[in-house]
C-alpha atoms as an extended CHARMM CRD file, in Angstrom:
* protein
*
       180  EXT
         1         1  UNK       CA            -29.7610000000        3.2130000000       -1.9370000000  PROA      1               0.0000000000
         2         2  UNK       CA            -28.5470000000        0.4790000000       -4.1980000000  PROA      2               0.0000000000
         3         3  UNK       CA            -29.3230000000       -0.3750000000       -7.6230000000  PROA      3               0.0000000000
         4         4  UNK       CA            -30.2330000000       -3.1200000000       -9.3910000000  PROA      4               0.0000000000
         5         5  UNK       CA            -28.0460000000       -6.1650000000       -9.1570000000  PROA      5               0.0000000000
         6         6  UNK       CA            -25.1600000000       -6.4540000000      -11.6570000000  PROA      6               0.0000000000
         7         7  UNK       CA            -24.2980000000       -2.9350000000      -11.4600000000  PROA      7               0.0000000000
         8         8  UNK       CA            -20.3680000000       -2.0930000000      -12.8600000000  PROA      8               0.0000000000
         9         9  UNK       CA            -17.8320000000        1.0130000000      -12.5780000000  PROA      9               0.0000000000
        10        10  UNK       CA            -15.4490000000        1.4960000000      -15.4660000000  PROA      10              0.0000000000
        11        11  UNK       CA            -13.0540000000        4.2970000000      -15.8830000000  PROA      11              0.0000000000
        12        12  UNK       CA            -13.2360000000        6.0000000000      -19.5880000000  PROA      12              0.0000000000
        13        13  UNK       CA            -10.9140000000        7.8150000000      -21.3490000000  PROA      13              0.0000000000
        14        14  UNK       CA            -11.9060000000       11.4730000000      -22.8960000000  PROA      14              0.0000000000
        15        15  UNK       CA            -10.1740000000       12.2540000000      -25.8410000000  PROA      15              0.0000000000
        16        16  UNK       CA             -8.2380000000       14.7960000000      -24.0170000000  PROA      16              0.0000000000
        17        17  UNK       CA             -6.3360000000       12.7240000000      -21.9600000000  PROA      17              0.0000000000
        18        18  UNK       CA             -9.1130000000       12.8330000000      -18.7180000000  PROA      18              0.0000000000
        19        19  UNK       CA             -9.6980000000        9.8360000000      -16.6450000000  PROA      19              0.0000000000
        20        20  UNK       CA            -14.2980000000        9.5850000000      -15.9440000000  PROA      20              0.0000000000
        21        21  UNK       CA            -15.8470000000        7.1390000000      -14.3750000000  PROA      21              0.0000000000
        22        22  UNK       CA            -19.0700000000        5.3900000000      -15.9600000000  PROA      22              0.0000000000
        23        23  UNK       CA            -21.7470000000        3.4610000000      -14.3350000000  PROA      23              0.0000000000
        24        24  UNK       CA            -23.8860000000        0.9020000000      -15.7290000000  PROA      24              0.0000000000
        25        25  UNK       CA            -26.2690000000       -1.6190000000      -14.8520000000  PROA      25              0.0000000000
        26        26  UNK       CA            -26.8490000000       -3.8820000000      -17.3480000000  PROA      26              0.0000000000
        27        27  UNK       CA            -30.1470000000       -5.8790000000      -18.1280000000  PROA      27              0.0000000000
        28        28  UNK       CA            -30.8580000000       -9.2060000000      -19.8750000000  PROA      28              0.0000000000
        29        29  UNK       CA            -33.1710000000       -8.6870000000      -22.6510000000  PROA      29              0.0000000000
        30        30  UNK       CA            -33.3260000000       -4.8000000000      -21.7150000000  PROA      30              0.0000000000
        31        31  UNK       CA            -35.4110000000       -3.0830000000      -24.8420000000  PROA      31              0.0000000000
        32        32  UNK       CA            -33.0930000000        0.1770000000      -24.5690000000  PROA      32              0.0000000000
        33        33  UNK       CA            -30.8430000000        1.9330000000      -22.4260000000  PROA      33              0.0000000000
        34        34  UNK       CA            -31.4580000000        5.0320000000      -20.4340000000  PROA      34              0.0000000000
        35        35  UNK       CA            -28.3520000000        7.2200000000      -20.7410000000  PROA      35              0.0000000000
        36        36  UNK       CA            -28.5080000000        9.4290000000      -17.3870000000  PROA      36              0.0000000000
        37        37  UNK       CA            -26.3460000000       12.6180000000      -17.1540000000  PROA      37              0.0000000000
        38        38  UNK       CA            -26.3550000000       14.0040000000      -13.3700000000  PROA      38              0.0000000000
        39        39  UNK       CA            -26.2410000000       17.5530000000      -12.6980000000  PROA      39              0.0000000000
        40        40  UNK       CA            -22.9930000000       19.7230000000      -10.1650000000  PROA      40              0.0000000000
        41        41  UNK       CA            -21.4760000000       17.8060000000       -7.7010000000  PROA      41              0.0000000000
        42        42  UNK       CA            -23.6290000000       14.3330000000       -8.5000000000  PROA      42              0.0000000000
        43        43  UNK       CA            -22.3450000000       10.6230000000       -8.8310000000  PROA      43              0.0000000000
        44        44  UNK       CA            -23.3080000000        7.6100000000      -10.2930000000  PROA      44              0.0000000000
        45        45  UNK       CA            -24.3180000000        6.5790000000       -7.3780000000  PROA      45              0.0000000000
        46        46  UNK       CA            -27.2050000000        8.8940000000       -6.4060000000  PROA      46              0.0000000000
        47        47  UNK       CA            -28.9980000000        7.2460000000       -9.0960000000  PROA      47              0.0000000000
        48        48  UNK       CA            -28.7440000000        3.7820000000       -8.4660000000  PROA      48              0.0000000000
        49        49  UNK       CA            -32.8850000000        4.1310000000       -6.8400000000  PROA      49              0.0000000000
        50        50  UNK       CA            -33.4730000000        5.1970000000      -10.2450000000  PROA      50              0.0000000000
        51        51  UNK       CA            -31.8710000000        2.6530000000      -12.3160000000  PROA      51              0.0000000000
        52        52  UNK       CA            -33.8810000000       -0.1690000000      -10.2020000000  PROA      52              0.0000000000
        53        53  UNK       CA            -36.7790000000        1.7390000000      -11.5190000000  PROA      53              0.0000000000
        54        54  UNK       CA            -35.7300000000        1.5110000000      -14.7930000000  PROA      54              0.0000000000
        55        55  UNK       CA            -34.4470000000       -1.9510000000      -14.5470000000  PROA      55              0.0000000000
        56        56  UNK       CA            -38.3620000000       -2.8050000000      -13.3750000000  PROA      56              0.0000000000
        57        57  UNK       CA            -39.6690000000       -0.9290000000      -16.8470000000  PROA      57              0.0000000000
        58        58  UNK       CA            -37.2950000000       -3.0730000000      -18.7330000000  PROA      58              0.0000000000
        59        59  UNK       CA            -34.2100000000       -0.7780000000      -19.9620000000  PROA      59              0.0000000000
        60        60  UNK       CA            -30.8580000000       -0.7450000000      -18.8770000000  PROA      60              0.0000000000
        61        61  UNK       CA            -29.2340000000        2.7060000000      -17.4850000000  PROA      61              0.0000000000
        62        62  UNK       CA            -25.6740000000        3.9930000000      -17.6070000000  PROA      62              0.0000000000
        63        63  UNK       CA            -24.4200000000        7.2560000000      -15.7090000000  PROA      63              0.0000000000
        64        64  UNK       CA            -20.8050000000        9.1690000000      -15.8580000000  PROA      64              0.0000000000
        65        65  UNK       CA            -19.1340000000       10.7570000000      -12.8630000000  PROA      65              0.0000000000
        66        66  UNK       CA            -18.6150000000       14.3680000000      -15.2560000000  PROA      66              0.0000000000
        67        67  UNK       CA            -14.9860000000       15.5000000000      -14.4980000000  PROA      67              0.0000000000
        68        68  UNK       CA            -14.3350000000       16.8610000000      -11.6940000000  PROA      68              0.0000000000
        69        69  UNK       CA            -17.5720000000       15.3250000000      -10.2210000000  PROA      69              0.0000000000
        70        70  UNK       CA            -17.3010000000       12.1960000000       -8.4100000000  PROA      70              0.0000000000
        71        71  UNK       CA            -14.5260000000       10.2870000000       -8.4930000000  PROA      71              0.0000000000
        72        72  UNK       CA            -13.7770000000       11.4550000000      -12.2400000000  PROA      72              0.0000000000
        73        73  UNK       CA            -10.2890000000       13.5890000000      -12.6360000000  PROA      73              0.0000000000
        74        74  UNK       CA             -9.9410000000       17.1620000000      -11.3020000000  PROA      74              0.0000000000
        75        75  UNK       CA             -8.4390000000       19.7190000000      -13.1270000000  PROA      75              0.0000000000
        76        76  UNK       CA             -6.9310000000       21.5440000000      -10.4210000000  PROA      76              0.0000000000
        77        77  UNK       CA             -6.0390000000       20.5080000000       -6.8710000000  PROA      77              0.0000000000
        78        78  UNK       CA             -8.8300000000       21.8520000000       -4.8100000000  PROA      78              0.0000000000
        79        79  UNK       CA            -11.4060000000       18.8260000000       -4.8470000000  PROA      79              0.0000000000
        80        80  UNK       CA            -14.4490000000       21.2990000000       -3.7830000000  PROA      80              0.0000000000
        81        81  UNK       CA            -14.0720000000       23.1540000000       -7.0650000000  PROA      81              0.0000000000
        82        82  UNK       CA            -15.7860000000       21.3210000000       -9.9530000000  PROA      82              0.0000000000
        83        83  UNK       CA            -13.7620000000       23.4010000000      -12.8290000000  PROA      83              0.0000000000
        84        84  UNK       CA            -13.5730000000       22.8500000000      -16.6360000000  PROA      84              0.0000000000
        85        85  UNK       CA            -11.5090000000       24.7760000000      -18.5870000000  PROA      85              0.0000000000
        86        86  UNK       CA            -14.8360000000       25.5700000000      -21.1510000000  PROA      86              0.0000000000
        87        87  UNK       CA            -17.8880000000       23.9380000000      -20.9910000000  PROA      87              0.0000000000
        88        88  UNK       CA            -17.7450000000       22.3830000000      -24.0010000000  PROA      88              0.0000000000
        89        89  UNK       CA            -15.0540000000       19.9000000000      -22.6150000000  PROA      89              0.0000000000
        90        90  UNK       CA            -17.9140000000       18.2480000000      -21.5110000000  PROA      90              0.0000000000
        91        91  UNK       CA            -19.2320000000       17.0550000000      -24.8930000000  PROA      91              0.0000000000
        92        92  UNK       CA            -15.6740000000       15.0600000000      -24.8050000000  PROA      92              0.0000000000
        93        93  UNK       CA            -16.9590000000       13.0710000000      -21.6920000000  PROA      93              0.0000000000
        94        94  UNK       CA            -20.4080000000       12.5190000000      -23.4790000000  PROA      94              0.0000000000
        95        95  UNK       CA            -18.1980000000       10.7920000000      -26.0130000000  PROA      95              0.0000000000
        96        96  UNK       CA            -16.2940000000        8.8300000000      -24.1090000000  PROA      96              0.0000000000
        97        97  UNK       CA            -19.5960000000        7.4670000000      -22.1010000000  PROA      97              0.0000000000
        98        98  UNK       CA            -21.3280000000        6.5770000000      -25.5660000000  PROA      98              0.0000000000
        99        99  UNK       CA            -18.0210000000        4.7670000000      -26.6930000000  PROA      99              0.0000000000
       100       100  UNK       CA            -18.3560000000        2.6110000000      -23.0500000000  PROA      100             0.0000000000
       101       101  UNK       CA            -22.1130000000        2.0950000000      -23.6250000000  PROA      101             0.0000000000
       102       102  UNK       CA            -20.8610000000        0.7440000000      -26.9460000000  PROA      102             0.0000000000
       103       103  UNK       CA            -17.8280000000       -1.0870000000      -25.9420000000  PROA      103             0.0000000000
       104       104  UNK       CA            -20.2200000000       -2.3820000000      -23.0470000000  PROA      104             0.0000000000
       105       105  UNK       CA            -22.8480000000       -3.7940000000      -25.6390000000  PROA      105             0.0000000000
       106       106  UNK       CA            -25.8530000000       -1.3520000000      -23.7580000000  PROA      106             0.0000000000
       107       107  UNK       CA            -28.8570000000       -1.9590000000      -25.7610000000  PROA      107             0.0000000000
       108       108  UNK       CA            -30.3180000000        0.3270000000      -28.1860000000  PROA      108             0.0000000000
       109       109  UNK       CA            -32.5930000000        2.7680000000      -28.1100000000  PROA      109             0.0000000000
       110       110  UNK       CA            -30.7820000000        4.9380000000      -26.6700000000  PROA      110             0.0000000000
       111       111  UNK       CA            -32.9590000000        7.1940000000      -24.2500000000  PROA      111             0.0000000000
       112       112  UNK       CA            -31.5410000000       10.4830000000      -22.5340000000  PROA      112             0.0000000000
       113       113  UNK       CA            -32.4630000000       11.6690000000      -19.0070000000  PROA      113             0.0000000000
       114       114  UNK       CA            -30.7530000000       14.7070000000      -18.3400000000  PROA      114             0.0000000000
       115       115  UNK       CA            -30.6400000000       17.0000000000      -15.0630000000  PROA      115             0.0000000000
       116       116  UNK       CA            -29.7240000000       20.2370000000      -14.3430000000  PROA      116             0.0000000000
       117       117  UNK       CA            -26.2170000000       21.0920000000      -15.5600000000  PROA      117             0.0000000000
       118       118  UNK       CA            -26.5790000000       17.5960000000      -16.9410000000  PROA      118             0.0000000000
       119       119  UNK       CA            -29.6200000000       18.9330000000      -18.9480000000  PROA      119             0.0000000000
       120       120  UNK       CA            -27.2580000000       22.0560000000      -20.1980000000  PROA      120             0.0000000000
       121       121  UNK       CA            -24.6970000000       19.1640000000      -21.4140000000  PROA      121             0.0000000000
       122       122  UNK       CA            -27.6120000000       16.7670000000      -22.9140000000  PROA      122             0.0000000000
       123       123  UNK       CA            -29.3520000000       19.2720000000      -24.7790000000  PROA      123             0.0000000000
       124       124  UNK       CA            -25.9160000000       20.2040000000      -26.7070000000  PROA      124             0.0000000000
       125       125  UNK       CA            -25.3040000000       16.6900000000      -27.0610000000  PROA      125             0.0000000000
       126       126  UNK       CA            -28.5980000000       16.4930000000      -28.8660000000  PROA      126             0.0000000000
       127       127  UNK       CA            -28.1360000000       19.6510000000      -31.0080000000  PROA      127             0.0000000000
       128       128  UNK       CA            -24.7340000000       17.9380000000      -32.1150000000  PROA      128             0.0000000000
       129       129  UNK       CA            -26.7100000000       14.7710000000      -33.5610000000  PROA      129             0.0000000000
       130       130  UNK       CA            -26.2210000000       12.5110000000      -29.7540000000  PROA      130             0.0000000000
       131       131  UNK       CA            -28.0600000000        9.3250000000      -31.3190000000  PROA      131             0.0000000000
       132       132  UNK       CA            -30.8070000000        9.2460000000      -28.5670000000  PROA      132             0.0000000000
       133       133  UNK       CA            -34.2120000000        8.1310000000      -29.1660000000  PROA      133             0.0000000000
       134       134  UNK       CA            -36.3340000000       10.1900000000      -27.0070000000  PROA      134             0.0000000000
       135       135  UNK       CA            -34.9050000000       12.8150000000      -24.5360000000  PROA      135             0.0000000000
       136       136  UNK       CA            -35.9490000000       14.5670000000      -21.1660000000  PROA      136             0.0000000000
       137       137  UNK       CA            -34.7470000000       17.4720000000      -18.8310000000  PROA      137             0.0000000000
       138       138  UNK       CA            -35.3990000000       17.7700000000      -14.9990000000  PROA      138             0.0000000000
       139       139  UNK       CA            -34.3900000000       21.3330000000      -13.8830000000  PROA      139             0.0000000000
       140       140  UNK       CA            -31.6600000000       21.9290000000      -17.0280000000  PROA      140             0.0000000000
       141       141  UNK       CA            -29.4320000000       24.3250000000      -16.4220000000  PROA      141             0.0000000000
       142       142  UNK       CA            -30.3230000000       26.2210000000      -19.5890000000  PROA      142             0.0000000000
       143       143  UNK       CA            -29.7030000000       29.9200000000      -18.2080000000  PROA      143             0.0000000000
       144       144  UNK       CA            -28.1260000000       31.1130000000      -14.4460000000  PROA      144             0.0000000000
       145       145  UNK       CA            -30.2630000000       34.0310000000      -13.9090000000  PROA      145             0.0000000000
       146       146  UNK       CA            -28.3380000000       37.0540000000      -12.6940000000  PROA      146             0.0000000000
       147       147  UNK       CA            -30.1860000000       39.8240000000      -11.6790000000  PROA      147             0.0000000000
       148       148  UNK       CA            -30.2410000000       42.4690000000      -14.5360000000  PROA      148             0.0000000000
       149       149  UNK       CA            -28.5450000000       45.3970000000      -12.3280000000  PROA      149             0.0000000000
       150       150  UNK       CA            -25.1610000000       43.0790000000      -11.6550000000  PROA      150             0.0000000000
       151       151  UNK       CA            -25.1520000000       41.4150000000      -15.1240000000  PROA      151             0.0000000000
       152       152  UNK       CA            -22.7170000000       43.8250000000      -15.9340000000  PROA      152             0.0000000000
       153       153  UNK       CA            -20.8690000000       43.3710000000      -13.2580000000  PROA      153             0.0000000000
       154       154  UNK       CA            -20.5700000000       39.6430000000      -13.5570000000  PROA      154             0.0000000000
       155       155  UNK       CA            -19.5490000000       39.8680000000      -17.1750000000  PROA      155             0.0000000000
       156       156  UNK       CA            -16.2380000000       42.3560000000      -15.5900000000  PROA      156             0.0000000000
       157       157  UNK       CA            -15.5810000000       39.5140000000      -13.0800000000  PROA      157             0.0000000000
       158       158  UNK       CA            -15.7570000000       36.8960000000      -15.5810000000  PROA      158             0.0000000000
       159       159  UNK       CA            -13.5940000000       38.2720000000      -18.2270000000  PROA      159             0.0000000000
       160       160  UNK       CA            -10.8040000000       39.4260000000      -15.9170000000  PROA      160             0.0000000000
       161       161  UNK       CA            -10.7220000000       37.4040000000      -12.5830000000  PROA      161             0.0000000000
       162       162  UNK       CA             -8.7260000000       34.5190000000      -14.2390000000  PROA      162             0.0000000000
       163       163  UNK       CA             -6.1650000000       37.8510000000      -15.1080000000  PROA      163             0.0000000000
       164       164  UNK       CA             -5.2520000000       38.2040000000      -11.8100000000  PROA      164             0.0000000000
       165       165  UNK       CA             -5.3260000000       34.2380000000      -10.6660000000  PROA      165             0.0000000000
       166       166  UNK       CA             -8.5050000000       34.4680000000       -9.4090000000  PROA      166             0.0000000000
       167       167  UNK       CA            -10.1690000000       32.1430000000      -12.2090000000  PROA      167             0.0000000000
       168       168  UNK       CA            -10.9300000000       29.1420000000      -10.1970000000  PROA      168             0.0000000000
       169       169  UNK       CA            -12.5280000000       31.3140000000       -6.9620000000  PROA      169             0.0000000000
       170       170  UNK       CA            -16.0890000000       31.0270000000       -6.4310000000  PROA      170             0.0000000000
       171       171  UNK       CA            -18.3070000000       34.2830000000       -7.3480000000  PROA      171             0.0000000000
       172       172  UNK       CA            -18.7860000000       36.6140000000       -4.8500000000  PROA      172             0.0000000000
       173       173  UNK       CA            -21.2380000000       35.7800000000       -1.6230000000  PROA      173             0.0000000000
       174       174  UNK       CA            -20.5240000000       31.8140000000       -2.8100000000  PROA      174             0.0000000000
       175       175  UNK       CA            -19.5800000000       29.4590000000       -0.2830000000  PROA      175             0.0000000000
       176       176  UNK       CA            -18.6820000000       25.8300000000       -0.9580000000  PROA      176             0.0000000000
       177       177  UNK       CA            -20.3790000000       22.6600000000       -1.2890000000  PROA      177             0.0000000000
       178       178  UNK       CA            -19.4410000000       19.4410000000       -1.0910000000  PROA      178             0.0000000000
       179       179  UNK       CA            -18.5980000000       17.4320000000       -3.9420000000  PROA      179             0.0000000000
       180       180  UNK       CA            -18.5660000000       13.6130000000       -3.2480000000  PROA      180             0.0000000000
């Protein structure tokens, strides 16, 4: 589904050297912007139904294609694979998306909507002083639960599977998804 008219795709620059995409659809006489962070394997473009809504309550919404979601840069050559070297890396695309809100001349307040692994990355972004004035999660990704009895097991994997070249394989019983 579309968004609301006037919508724009700009490529960003993270301060690593990665190439994200950003999303916005600007307003006239918006009273804020609604900064939206999608969750694994989203776009910008899922979200355009919910930009029209919040282009009918008056605020203007941006979005960022994470990388290696989207049409943002991969870090290594299978496209399925969303990987990031640590998860903080994604606090570098956060920046880069305020600096094109900025550059952009997005209206302030600031508002955060945040969902699933998006929610994981917006509530660090908070923590680390993201100038938002109001924030919410839909289904963060604040925890993966893994059953107590393989915990241990998963903690082995993870520490030593990138030993052997297996870092950037999916978990056991994991299959792929799509990720356009």
């Amino acid at each position: 589904m579309p968004g609301p008219d006037g919508g724009q795709a700009h490529w960003a620059m993270t301060s690593d050297g990665k190439r994200i995409r950003v999303g916005s659809w600007p307003l006239d006489h918006a009273r804020g912007t609604v900064l939206l962070f999608p969750g694994r394997t989203e776009y910008i473009e899922k979200y355009g139904v919910t930009a029209r809504e919040f282009a009918a309550r008056g605020l203007a919404t941006m979005s960022v294609d994470w990388r290696g979601q989207g049409l943002a840069d991969r870090l290594i050559d299978d496209p399925l694979v969303g990987h990031v070297e640590v998860f903080s890396d994604y606090q570098k695309d956060v920046a880069a998306m305020m600096r094109a809100a900025r550059e952009l001349g997005l209206p302030r307040p600031y508002f955060l909507l945040a969902h699933s692994m998006g929610g994981c990355i917006g509530l660090r972004a908070v923590m680390e002083g993201l100038g938002v004035q109001a924030a919410a999660f839909t289904g963060p990704m604040w925890g993966i639960y893994i059953k107590p009895q393989l915990r241990f097991l998963a903690g082995i994997l993870a520490r030593n599977m990138p030993r052997f070249g297996l870092g950037h394989g999916l978990p056991p019983a994991r299959s792929r998804s799509p990720m356009c």
